[in-house]
PALOVEX-128923 format. One record per residue (C-alpha): residue in three letters; z, x, y. Coordinates in steps of 0.001 Angstrom, whole numbers, plus 500000, padded with zeros to 6 digits. Layout:
ALAZXY;...
This chain:
UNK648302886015077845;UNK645234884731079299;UNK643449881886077752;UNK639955882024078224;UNK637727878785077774;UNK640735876502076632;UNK642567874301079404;UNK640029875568081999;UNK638801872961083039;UNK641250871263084877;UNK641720874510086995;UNK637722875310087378;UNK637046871282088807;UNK640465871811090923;UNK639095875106092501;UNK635639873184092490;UNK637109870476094982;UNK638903873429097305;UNK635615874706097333;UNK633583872313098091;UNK636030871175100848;UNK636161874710102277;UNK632218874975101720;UNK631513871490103902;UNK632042872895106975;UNK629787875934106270;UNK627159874148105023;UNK627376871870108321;UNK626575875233110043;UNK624237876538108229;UNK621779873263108135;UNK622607873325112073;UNK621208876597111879;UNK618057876164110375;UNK617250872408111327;UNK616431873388114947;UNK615105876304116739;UNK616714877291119910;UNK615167877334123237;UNK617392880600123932;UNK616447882654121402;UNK614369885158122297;UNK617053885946125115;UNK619712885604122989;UNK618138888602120824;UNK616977890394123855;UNK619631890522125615;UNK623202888848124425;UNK623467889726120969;UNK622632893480121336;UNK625589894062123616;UNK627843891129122483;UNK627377893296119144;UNK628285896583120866;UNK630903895426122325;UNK632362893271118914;UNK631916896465117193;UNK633876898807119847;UNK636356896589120270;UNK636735896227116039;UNK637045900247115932;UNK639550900315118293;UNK641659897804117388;UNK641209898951113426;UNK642601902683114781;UNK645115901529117344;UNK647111898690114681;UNK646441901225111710;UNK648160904024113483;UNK651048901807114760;UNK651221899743111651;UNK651204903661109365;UNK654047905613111622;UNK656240902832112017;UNK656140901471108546;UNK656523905436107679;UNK659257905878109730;UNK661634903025108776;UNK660792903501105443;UNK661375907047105054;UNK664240907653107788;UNK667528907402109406;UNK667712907567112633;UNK669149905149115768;UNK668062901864115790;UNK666323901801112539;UNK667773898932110918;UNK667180896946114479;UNK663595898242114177;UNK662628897273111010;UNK662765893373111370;UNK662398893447115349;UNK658761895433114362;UNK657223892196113365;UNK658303889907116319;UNK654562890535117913;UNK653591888106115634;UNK654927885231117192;UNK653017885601120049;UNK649713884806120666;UNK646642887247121284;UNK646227884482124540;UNK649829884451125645;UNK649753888722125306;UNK646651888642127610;UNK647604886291130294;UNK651473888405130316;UNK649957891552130360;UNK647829890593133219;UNK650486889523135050;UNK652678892218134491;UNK649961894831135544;UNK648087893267137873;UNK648427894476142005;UNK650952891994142390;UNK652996892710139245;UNK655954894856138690;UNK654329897631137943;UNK651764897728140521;UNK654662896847142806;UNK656767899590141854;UNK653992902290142161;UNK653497901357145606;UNK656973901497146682;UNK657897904506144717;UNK655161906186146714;UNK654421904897149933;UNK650941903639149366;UNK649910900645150987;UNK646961898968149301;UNK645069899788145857;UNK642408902001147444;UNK645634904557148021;UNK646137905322144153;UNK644323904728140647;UNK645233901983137968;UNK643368901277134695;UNK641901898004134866;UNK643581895819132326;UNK640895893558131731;UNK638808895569130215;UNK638024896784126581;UNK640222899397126453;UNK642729896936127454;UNK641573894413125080;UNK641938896979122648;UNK645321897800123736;UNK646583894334123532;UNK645263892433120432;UNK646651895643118601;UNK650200895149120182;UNK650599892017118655;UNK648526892519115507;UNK649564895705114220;UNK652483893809112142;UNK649954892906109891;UNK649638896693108592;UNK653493897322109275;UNK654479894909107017;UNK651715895944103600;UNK652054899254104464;UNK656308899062104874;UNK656334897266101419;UNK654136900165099426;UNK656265903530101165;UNK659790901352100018;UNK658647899886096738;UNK656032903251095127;UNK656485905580097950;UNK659887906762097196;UNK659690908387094043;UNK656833909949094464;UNK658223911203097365;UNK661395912523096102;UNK659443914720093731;UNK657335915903096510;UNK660482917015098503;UNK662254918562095095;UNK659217920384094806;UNK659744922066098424;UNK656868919660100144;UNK657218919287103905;UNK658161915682105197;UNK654271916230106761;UNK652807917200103654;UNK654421914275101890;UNK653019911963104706;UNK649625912870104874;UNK648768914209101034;UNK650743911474098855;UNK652199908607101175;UNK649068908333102689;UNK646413908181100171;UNK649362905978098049;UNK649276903273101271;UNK645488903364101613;UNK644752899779099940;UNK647571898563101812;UNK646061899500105011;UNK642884898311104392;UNK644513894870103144;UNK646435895058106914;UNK643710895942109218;UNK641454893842107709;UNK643454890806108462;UNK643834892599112256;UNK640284892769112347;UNK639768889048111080;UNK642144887804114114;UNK640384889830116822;UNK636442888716115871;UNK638219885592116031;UNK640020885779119241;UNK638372883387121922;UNK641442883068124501;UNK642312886629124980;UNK638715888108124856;UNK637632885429127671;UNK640680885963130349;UNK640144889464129571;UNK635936889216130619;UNK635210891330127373;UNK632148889303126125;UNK632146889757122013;UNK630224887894119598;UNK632919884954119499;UNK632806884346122907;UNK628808884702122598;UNK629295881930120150;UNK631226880051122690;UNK628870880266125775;UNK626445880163124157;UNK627176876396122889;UNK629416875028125649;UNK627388877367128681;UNK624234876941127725;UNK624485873678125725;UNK622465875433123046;UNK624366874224119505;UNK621575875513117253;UNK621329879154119126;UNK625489879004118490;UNK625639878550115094;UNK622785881251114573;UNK625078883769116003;UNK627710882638113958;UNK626094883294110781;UNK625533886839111951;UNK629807886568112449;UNK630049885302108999;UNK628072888363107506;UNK630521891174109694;UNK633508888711108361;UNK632330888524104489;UNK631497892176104499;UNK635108893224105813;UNK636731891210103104;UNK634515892689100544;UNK635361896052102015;UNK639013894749101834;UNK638680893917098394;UNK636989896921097400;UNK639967899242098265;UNK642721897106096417;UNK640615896496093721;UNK642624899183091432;UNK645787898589092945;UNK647491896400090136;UNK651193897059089532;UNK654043895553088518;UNK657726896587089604;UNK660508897366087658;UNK664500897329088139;UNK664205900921088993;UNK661859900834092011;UNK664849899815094243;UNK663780900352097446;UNK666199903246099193;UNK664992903215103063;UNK666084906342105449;UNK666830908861102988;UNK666482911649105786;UNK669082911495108263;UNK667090912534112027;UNK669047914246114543;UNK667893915183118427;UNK664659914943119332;UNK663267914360116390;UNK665637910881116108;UNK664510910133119832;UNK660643910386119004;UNK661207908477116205;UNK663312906040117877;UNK660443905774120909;UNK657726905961118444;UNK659192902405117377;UNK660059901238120407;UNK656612901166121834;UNK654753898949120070;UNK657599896353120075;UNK657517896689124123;UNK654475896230124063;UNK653303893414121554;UNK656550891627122310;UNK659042892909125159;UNK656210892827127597;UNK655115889068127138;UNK658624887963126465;UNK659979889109129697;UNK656706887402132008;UNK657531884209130191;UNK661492884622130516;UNK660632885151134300;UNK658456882328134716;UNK660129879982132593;UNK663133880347134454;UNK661387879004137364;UNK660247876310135946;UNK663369874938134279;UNK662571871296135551;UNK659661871138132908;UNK662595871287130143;UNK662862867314130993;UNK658905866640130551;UNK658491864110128018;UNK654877865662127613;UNK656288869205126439;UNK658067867525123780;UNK655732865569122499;UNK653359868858121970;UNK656477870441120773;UNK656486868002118376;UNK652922867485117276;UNK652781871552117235;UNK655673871583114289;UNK654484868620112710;UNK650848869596112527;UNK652000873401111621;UNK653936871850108748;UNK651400870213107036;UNK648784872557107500;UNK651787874730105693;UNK652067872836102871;UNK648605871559101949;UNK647187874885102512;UNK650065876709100410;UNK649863874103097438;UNK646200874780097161;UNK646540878673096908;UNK648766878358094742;UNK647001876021092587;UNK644186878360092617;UNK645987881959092387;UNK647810880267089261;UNK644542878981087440;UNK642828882457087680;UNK646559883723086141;UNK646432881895083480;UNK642911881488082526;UNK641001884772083929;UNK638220882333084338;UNK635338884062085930;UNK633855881211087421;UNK637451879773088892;UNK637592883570090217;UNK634043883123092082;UNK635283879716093253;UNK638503880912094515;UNK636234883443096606;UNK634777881237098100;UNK637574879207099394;UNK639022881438100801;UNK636110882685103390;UNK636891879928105460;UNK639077882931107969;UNK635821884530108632;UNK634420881631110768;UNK636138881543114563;UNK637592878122115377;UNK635486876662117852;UNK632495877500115359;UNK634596875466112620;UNK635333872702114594;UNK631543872379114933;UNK631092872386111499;UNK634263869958110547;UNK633331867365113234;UNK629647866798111724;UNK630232865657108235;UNK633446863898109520;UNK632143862044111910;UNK629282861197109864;UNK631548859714107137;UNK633619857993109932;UNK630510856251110833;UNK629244855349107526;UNK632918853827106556;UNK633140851799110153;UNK629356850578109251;UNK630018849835105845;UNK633226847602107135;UNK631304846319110141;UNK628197844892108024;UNK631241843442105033;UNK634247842315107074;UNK633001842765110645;UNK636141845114111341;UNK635698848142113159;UNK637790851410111496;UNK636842853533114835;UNK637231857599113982;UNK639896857404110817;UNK638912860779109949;UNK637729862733113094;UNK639782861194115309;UNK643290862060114244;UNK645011865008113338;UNK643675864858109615;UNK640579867057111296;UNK643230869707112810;UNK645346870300109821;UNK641880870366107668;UNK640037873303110094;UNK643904874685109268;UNK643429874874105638;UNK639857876121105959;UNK640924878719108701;UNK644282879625106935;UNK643491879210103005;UNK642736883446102540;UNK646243884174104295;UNK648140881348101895;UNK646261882047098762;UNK646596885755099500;UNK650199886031099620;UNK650560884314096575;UNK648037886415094604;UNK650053889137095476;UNK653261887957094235;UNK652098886880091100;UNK650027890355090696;UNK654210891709090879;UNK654994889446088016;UNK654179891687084684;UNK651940889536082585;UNK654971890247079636;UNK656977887188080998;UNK654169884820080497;UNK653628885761076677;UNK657538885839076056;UNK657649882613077055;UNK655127881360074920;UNK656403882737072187;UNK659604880789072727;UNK657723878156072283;UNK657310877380076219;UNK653741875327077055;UNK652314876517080112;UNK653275874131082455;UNK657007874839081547;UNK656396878438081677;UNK655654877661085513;UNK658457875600086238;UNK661093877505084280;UNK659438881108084972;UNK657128881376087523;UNK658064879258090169;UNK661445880526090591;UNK660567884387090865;UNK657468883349092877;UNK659826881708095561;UNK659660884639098189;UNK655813884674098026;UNK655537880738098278;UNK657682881001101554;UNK656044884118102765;UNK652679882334102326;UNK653976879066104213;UNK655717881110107050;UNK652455882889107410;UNK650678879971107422;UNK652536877900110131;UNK652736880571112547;UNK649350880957112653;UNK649056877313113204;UNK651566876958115613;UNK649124879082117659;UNK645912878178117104;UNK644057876969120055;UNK640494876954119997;UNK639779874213117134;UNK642509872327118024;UNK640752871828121666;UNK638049869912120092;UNK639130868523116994;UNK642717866847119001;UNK642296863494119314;UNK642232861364122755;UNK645707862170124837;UNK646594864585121847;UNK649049867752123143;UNK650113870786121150;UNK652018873671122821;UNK648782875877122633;UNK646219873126123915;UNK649248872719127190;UNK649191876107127906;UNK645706876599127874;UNK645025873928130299;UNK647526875159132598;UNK646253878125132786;UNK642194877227133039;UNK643523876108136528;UNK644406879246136915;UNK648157878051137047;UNK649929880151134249;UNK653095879843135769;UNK652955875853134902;UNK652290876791131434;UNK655022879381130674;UNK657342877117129597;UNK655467875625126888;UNK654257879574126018;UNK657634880881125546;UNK657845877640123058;UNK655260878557121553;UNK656877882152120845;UNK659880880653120004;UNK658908878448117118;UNK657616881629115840;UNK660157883852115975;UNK662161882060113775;UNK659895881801110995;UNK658976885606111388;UNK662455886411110991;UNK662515884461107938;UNK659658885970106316;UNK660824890045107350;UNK663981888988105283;UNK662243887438102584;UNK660188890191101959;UNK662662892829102453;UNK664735890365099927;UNK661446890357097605;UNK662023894394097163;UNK665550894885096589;UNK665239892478093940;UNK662297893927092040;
């Protein structure tokens, strides 16, 4: 099926250009890096990086056992089990991630804090009268960093994990359990190892998120790498010293994808008509259905109830900000920009994960590596590096006019929203391209040579074939894709241009004047443009398996 040499070359300059347009704003940094030395260094290696590492790698190894167990049992559970609630739990499991890791900090702050509900209700349960009476964990903290980046990333493993126990889980399983196999044993000596690349896939992409995460990881006072990174530049007003430490960020980042790739590497399937997916095929009863039933629960409290409900309260208060022509217009430039960043980022996955389908081109396979590394950089580090060779060419153009027409072009490139939705594509390519890589890994490699020998060229193949079965992963990758965008915050604060308002960039200056109340409006926007596509894509992919 695979051509190798002929008709490559279209796909290998293609991937080339993606590339190279993913590789600019790394090679920005790294010239950065080495052009200048920085007057900080020596107590940046003495004294910040050593426990900004530490910390970074703490807060990674919690967060990698806290969403791997929630992401496992839950996926496990609704998979594998009847019991109340389940079909309520298995699409209400993913709502966590519509919110973002920012918006779950600043609510769970506010819920726990001394003032808060909880703090409240302690106090007048009990009789105490100030904090010094009774102890309360200190939320802001890295255990409580830990807790909340997994309660709204653990989806990621939920929904990889989910798909393997429904899809190759089940028959395995059923011989297991004709065999006399407890539900225990068939958990931890066959589902398990069976989900293990799908896990790694999941928290990987948890892990990715919180190395990124700048907004949660700074209300929160946990000072990681990223947010070394970030004071580091803005503080200290030391760029060079910055980008240093984010090269060190790039190396953790490239090595967990490698790691990432490492344990999928053998897992190649395709599905048959067969593998229909048969969830709950144990009926639970007493409390065995109520642990389950709580063991669900939880995390979905948690990543979304408790965030949800702070923003419901809040919002309610500040009903008159429904008529601010200012929250609509960064509702608007939040869909619009999410959109595009969408649809440019999923038409060049999918140009890429269909070249290495059809060609097996080694080089388009190294290329397609490398443009999709562009999720290992955080955002505020990748604004950096978009804003140099931008502005640059902004300049050159606007001289180049000024010296031949004596017109000024101003900032066509860096000062619009063309920056934004590119540090999208870079940020957001390995989540688009991914999705589609796996849905065309589903498609047997049969249907292509049929087709062919019907006489079908390639590009009909794809248009006839392809594209229709590959519809679920082209909308999973674009629902991915513009939630993620919806949310992001830290580029978009220094890429935006002049008087230039998305939800996340309204929140976030509400609440640097310590005034999150102003702000919940526009947060609970936030969560609501992404609840909607999060449905969409839990019913897509639960339509993706009972159709294979």
């Amino acid at each position: 099926m695979r051509r190798k040499g002929k008709g490559d070359g279209g796909y290998v300059a293609t991937a080339l250009v993606l590339a190279a347009l993913v590789a600019m704003p790394f090679l920005a940094l790294v010239w950065l890096a080495v052009s200048g030395a920085s007057s900080n260094w020596s107590h940046l290696a003495t004294t910040i990086l050593p426990e900004a590492s530490l910390v970074t790698a703490e807060l990674m190894l919690g967060v990698a056992l806290l969403t791997g167990t929630m992401g496992v049992v839950t996926a496990w559970l609704v998979a594998s089990f009847e019991f109340p609630g389940r079909r309520l739990f298995s699409w209400a499991l993913v709502l966590p991630l519509a919110v973002p890791t920012y918006i779950a900090a600043y609510a769970f702050v506010e819920f726990l804090h001394f003032a808060g509900p909880v703090q409240t209700a302690i106090r007048a349960l009990f009789g105490y009268s100030s904090s010094r009476d009774y102890w309360f964990p200190e939320i802001r903290s890295l255990p409580g960093a830990v807790l909340i980046l997994s309660s709204v990333l653990y989806p990621y493993v939920y929904l990889t994990v989910r798909m393997v126990f429904l899809m190759q889980g089940r028959k395995a399983a059923d011989v297991a359990r004709t065999l006399g196999a407890s539900q225990a044993t068939i958990f931890l000596r066959i589902l398990l190892p069976l989900a293990r690349p799908a896990i790694a896939v999941g928290v990987t992409l948890a892990l990715m998120e919180a190395v990124n995460d700048i907004g949660a990881v700074e209300f929160l006072g946990v000072r990681t790498l990223t947010f070394a990174v970030y004071s580091t530049w803005l503080n200290r007003g030391d760029l060079y010293g910055a980008t240093q430490i984010a090269l060190l960020m790039l190396a953790v980042i490239v090595l967990l994808v490698t790691v990432e790739r490492l344990a999928r590497r053998q897992q190649r399937f395709t599905l048959g008509r067969s593998d229909r997916p048969q969830p709950g095929s144990e009926r639970l009863a007493g409390g065995r259905a109520f642990l389950a039933t709580a063991a669900c629960a939880l995390p979905i409290v948690l990543g979304f109830g408790i965030p949800f409900l702070i923003l419901g309260d809040y919002g309610l208060r500040r009903l008159d900000q429904l008529a601010d022509p200012q929250l609509w217009r960064a509702f608007r430039n939040t869909v619009a920009l999410a959109s595009i960043t969408g649809l440019v980022t999923v038409t060049a996955g999918f140009l890429l994960a269909y070249g290495v389908r059809l060609t097996g081109s080694k080089r388009l396979v190294l290329m397609t590596r490398l443009a999709v590394l562009g999720y290992a950089v955080p955002g505020t580090v990748l604004a950096i590096g978009i804003l140099i060779p931008l502005a640059g060419l902004d300049n050159f153009v606007d001289a180049r006019m000024r010296e031949t027409f004596d017109v000024s072009t101003g900032l066509l490139l860096s000062g619009s929203g063309f920056a934004i939705v590119y540090a999208g594509f870079v940020r957001f390519m390995a989540m688009g391209h991914g999705s589609l890589e796996s849905g065309f890994a589903k498609l047997s490699p049969h249907l292509d040579m049929a087709a062919r020998t019907l006489g079908r060229a390639p590009g009909a193949t794809l248009v006839e074939v392809l594209l229709p079965l590959m519809r679920p992963a082209l909308l999973t990758a674009f629902l991915l894709v513009f939630v993620e965008a919806s949310k992001e915050l830290s580029a978009t604060i220094l890429l935006r241009p002049f008087d230039f308002e998305t939800l996340a960039t309204f929140v976030y200056a509400q609440t640097s004047r310590s005034a999150f109340e102003e702000g919940a409006v526009a947060a609970l926007l936030i969560v609501l443009v992404g609840i909607l596509p999060v449905a969409i894509l839990n019913r897509s992919i639960l339509a993706e398996t009972a159709r294979s």
